[in-house]
PyMOL commands that place a pseudoatom at each C-alpha (Angstrom):
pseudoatom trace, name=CA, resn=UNK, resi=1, chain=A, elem=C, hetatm=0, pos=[-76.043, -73.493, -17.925]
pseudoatom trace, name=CA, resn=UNK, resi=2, chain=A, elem=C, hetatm=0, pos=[-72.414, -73.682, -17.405]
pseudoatom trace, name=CA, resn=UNK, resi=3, chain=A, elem=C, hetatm=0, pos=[-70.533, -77.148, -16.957]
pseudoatom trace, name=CA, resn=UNK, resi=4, chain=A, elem=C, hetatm=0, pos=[-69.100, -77.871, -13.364]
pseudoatom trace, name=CA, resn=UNK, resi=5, chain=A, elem=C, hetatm=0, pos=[-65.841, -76.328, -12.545]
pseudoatom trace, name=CA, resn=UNK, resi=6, chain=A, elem=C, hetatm=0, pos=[-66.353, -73.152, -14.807]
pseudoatom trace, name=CA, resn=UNK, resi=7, chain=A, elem=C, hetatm=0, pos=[-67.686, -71.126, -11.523]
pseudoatom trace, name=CA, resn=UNK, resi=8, chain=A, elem=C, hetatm=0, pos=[-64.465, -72.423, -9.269]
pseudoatom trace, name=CA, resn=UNK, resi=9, chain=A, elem=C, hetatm=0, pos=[-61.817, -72.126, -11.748]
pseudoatom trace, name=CA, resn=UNK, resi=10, chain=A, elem=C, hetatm=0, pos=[-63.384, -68.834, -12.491]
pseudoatom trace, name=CA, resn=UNK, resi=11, chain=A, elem=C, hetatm=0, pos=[-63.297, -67.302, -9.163]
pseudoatom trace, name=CA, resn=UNK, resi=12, chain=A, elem=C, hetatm=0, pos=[-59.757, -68.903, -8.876]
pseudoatom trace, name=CA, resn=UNK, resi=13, chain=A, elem=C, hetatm=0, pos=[-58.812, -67.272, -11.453]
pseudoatom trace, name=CA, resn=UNK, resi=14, chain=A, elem=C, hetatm=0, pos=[-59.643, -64.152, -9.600]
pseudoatom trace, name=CA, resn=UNK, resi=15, chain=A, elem=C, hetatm=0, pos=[-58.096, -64.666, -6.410]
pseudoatom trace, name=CA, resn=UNK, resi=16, chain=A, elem=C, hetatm=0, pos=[-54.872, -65.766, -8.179]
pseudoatom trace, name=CA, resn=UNK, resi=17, chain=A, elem=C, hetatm=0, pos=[-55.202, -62.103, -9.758]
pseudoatom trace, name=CA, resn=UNK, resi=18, chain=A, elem=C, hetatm=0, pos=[-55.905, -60.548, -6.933]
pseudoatom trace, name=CA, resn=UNK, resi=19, chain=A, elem=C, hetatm=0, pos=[-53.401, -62.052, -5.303]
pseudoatom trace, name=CA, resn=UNK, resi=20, chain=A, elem=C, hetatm=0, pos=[-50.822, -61.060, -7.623]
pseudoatom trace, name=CA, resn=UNK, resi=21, chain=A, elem=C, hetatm=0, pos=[-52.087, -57.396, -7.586]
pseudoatom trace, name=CA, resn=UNK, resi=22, chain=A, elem=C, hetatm=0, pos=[-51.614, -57.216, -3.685]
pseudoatom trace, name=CA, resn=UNK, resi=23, chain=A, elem=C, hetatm=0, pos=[-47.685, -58.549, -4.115]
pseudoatom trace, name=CA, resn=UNK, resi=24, chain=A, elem=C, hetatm=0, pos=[-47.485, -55.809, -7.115]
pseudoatom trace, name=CA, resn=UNK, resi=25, chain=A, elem=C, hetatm=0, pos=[-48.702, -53.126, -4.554]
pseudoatom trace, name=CA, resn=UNK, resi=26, chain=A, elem=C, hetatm=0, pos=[-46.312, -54.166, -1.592]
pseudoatom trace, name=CA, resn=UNK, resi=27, chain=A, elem=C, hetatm=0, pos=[-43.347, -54.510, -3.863]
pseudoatom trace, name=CA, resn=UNK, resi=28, chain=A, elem=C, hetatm=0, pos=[-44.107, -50.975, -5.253]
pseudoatom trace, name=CA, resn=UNK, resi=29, chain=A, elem=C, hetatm=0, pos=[-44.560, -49.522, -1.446]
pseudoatom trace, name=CA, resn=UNK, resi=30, chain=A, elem=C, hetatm=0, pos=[-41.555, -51.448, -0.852]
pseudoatom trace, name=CA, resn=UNK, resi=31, chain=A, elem=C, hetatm=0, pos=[-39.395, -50.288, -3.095]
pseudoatom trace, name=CA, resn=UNK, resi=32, chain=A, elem=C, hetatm=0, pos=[-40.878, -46.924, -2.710]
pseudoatom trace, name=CA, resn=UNK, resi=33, chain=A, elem=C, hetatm=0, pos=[-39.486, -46.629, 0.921]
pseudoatom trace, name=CA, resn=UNK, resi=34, chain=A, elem=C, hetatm=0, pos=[-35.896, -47.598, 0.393]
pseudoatom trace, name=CA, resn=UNK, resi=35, chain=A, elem=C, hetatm=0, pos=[-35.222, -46.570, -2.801]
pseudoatom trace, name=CA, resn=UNK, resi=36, chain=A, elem=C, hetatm=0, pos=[-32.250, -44.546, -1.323]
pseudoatom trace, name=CA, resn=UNK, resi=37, chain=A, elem=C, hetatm=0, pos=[-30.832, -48.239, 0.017]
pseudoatom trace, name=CA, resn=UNK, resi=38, chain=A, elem=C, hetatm=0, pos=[-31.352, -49.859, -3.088]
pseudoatom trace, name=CA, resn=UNK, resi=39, chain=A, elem=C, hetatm=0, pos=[-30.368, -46.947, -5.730]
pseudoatom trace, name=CA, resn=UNK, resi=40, chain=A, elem=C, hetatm=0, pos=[-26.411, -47.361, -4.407]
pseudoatom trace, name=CA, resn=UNK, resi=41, chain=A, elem=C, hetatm=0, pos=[-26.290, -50.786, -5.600]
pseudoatom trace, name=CA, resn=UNK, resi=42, chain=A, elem=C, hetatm=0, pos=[-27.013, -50.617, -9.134]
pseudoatom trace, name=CA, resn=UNK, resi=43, chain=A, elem=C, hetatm=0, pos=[-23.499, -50.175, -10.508]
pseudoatom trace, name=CA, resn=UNK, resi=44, chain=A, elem=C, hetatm=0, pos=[-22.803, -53.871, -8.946]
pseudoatom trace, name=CA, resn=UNK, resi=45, chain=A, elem=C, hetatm=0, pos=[-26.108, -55.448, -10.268]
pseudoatom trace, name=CA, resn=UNK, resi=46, chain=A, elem=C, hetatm=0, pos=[-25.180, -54.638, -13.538]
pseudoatom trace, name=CA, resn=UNK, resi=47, chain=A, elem=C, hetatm=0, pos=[-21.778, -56.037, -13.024]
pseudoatom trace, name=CA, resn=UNK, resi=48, chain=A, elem=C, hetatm=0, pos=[-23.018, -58.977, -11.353]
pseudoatom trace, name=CA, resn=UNK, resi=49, chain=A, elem=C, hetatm=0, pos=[-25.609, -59.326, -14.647]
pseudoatom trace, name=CA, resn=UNK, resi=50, chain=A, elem=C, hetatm=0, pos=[-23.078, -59.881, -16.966]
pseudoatom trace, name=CA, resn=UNK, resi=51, chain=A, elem=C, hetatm=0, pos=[-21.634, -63.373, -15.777]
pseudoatom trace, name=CA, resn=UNK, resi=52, chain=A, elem=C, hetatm=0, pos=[-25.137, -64.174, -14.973]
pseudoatom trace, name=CA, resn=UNK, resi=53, chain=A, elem=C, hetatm=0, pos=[-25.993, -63.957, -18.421]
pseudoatom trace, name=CA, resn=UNK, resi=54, chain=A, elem=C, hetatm=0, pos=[-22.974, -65.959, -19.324]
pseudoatom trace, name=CA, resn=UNK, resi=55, chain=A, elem=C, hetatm=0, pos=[-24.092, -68.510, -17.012]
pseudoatom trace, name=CA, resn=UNK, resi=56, chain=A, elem=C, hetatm=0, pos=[-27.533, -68.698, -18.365]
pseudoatom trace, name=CA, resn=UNK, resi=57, chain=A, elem=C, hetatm=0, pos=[-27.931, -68.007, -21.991]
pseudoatom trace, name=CA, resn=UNK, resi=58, chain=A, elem=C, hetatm=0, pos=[-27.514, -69.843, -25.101]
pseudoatom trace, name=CA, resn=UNK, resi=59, chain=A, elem=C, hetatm=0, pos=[-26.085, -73.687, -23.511]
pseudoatom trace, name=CA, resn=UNK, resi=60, chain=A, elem=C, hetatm=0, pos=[-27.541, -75.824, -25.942]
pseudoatom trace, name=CA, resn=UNK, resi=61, chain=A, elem=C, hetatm=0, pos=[-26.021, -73.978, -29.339]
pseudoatom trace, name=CA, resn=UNK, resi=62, chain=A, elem=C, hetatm=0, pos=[-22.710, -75.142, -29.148]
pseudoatom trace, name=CA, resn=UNK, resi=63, chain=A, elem=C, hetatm=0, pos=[-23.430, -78.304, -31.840]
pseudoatom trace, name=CA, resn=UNK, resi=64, chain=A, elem=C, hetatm=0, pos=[-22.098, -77.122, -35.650]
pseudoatom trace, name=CA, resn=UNK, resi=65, chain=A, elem=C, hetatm=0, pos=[-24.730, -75.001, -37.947]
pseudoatom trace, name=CA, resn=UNK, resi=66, chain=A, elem=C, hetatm=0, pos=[-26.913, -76.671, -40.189]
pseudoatom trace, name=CA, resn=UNK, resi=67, chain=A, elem=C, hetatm=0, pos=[-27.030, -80.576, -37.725]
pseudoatom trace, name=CA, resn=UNK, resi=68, chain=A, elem=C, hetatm=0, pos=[-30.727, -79.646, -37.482]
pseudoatom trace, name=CA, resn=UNK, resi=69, chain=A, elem=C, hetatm=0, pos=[-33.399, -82.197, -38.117]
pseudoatom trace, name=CA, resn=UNK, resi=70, chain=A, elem=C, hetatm=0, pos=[-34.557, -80.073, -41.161]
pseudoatom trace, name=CA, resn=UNK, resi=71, chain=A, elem=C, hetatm=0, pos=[-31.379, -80.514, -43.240]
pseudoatom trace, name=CA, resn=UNK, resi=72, chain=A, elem=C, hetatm=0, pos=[-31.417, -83.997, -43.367]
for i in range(1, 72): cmd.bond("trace and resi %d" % i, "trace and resi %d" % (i + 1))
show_as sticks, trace
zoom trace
């Protein structure tokens, strides 16, 4: 016998999969049919990803090597 809530979060579970399958499918037919629109604006994606990733990686590094909690 299964405790209660195992069935619903179960077949929540599912629908939360099945929901994301359905977006996968549409974003796939999506991108299927204007692929000609999108393909001429790569060059500025990747231009645009490179003070993106400024923006958002490593803030939070700029203390001096070796402050960690470990070395003390």
């Amino acid at each position: 016998m299964q405790p209660s809530g195992v069935g619903a979060w179960r077949s929540g579970r599912r629908l939360v999969g099945a929901a994301i399958m359905l977006a996968l499918i549409g974003v796939f037919f999506l991108l299927r049919e204007h692929w000609e629109h999108l393909a001429g604006y790569w060059p500025y994606l990747l231009l645009l990803a490179c003070p993106v990733m400024h923006l958002f990686h490593g803030h939070g590094h700029h203390g001096p090597r070796g402050s960690g909690p470990s070395d003390r």
